[in-house]
Backbone bond lengths (Angstrom), bond angles and torsions (degrees), N, CA, C in turn:
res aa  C-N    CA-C-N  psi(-1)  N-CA   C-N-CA  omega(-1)  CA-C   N-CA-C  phi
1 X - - - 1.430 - - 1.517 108.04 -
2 X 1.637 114.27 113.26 1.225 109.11 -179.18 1.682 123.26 -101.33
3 X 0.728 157.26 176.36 1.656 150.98 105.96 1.153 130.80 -83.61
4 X 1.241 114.20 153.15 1.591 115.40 -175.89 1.429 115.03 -136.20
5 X 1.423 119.53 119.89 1.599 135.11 -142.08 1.744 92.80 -118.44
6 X 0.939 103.13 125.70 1.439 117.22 151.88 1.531 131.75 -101.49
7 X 1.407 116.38 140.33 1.374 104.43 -145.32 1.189 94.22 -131.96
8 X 1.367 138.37 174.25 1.448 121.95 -167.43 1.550 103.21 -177.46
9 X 1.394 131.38 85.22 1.470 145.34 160.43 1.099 111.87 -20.62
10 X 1.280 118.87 145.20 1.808 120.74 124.96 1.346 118.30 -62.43
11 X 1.312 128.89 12.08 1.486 105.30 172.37 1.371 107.95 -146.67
12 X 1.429 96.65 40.82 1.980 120.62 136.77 1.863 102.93 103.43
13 X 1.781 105.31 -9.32 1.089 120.22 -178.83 1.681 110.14 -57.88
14 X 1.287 127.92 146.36 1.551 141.73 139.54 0.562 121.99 -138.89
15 X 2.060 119.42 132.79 1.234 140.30 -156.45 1.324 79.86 -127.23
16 X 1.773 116.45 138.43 1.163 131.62 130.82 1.601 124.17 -88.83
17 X 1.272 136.07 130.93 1.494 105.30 -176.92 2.161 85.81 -148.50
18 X 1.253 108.69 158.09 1.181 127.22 -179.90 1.777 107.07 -85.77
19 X 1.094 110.58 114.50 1.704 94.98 -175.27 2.000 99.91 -149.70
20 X 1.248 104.78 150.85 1.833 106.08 159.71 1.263 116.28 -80.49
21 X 1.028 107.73 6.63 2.244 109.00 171.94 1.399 97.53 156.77
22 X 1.425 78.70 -176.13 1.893 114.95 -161.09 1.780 90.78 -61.58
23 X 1.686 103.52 -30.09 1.450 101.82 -166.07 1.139 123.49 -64.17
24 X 1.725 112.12 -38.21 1.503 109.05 -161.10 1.893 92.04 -83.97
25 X 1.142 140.23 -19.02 1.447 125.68 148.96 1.515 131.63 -10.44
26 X 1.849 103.71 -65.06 1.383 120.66 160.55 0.970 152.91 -75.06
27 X 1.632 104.42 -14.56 1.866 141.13 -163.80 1.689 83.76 -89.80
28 X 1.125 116.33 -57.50 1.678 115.13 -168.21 1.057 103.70 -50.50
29 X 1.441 127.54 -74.37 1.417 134.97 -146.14 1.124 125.57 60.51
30 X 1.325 116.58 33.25 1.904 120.45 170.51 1.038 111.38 -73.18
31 X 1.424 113.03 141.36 1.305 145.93 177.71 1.048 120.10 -85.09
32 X 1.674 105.21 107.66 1.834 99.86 -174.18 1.523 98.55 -112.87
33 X 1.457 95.61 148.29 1.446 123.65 163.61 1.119 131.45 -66.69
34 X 1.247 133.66 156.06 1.762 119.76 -167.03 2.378 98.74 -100.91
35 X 1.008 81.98 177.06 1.452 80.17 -178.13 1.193 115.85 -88.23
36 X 1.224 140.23 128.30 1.862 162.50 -112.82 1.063 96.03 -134.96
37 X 1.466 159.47 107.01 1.662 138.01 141.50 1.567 118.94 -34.33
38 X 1.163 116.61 -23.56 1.641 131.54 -169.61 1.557 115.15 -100.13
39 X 1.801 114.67 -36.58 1.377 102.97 -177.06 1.527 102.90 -130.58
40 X 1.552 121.92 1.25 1.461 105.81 -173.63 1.532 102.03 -73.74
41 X 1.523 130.12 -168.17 1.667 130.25 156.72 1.639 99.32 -133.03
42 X 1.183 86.51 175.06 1.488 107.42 -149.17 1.788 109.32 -65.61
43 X 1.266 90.52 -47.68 2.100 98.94 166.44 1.389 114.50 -108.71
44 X 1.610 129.86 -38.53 1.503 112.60 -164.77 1.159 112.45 -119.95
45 X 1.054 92.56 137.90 1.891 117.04 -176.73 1.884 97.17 -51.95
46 X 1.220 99.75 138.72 1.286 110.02 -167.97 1.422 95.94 -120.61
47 X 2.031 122.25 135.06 1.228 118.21 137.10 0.980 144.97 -41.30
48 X 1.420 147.34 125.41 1.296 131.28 153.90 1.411 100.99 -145.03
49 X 1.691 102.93 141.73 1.852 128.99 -170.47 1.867 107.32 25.90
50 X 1.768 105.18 38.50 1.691 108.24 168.48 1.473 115.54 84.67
51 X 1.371 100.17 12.29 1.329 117.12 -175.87 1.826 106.47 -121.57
52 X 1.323 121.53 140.06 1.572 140.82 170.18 1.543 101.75 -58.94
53 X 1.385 111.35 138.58 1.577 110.17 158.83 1.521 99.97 -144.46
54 X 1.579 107.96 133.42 1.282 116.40 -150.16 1.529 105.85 -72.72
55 X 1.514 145.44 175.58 1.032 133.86 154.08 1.557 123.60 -103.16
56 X 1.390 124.38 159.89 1.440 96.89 171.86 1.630 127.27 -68.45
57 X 0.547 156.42 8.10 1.289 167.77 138.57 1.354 121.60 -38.38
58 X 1.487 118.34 -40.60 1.177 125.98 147.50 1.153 147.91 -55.88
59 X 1.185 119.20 14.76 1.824 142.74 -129.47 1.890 89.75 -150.18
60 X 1.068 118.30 92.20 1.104 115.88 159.39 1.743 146.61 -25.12
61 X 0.950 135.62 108.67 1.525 134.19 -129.38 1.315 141.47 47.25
62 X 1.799 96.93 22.38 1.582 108.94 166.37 1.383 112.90 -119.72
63 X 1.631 108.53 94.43 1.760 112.05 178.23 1.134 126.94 -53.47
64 X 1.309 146.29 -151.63 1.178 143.68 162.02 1.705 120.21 -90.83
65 X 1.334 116.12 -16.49 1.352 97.60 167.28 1.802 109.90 -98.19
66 X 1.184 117.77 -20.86 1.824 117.75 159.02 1.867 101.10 -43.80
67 X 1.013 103.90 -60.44 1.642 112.93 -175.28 1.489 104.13 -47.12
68 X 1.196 103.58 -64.15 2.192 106.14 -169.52 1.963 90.08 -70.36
69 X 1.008 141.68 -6.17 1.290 126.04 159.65 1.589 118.62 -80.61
70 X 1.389 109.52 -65.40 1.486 104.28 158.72 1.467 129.41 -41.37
71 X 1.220 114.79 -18.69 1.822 116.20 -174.60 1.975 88.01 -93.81
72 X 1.016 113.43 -59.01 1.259 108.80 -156.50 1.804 104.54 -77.81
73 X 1.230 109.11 -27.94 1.535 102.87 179.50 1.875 117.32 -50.79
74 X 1.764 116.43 -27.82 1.137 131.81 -173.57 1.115 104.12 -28.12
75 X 1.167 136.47 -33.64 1.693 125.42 -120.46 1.487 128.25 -1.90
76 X 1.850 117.15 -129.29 1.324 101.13 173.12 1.548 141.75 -34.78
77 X 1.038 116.45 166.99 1.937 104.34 -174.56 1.582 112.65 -89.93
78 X 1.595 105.83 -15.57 1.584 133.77 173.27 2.006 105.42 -67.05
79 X 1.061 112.19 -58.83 1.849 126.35 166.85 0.978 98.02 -52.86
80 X 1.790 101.36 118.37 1.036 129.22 131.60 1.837 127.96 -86.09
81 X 1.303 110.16 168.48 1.218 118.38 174.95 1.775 113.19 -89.75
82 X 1.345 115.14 146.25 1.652 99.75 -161.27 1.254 92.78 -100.28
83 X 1.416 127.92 -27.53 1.661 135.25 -167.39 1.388 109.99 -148.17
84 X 1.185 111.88 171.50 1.409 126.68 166.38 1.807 110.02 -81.84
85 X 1.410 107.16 -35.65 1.488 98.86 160.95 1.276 110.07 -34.49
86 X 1.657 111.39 -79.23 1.506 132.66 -163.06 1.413 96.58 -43.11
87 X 1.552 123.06 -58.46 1.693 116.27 -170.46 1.682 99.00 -50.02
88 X 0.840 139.64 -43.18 1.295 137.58 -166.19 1.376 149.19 -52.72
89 X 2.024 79.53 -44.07 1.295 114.53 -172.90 1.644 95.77 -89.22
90 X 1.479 133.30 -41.48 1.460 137.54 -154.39 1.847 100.19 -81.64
91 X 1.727 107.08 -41.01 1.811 107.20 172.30 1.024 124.62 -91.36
92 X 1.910 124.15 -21.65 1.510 108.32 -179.05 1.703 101.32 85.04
93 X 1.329 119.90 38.68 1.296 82.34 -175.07 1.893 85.89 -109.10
94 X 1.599 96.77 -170.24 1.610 111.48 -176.10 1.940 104.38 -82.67
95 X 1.285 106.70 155.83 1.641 107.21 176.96 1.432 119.28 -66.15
96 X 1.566 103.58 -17.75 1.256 114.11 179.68 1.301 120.43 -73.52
97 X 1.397 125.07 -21.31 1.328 154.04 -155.76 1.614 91.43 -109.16
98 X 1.029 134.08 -36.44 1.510 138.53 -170.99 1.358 103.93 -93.65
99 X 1.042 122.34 -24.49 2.040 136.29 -173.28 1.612 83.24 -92.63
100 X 1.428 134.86 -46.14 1.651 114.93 -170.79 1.644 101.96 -96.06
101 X 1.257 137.86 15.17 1.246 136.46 167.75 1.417 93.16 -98.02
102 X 1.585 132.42 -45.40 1.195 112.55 176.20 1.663 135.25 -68.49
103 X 1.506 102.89 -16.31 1.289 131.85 170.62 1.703 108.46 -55.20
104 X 1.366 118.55 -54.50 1.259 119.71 171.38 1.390 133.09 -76.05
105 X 1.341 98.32 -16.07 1.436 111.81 166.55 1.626 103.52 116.48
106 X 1.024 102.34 -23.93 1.855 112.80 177.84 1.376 106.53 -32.31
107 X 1.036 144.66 13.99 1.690 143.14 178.83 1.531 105.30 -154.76
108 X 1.052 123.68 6.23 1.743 122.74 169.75 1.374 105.50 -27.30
109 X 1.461 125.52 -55.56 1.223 125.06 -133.51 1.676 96.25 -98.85
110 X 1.548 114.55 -20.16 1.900 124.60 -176.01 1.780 105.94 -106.43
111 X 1.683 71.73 112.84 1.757 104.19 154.40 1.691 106.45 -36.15
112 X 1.095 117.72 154.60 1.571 118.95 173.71 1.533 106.83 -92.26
113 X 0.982 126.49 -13.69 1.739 134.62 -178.50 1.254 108.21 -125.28
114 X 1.132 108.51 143.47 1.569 128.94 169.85 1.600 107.72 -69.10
115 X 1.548 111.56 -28.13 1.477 110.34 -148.06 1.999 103.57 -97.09
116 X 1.448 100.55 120.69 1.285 94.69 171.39 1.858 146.41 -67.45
117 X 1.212 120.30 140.61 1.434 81.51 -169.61 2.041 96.67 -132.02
118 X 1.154 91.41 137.00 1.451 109.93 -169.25 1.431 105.13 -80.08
119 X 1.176 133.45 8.08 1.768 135.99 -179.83 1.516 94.93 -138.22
């Protein structure tokens, strides 16, 4: 006999997860990963070294076809993204979806503009 809990952050995260109670939540103690532009996928939670890495999909105002755009827009594994413009323009996704990727931190590392400025 299972239940299935939906869980829902302040910091834009949702976890669905299959569990027999609130307990086995805490009993585990798995270690989840935050969501990656580079290694999460678009719906399933991915292993890595015994540890959770979230998908976008899990990310509040990112559906499942925002998700298979962001996963597949990556291309090479060498490409990076130069801006959050550029992420924007290559998946189509909504601002709202770009405001909860920044929420998790998923864009720490991208400038919001492509455009450089020498002053």
């Amino acid at each position: 006999f299972f239940f299935f809990f939906f869980f829902q952050a302040e910091d834009g995260i949702r976890d669905f997860c299959l569990s027999r109670g609130l307990g086995d939540v805490y009993k585990r103690q798995v270690e989840v990963l935050p969501v990656d532009l580079y290694k999460s996928h678009a719906t399933k939670y991915l292993i890595e070294d015994g540890k959770i890495r979230l998908s976008f999909a899990s990310i509040n105002a990112i559906g499942e076809q925002a998700a298979k755009n962001l996963m597949n827009a990556r291309g090479k594994p060498c490409e990076k993204y130069i801006s959050i413009e550029e992420l924007q323009s290559k998946t189509s996704i909504s601002k709202v979806a770009i405001e909860n990727l920044k929420k998790v931190g998923a864009l720490d590392d991208l400038p919001q503009s492509s455009q450089v400025s020498f002053f």
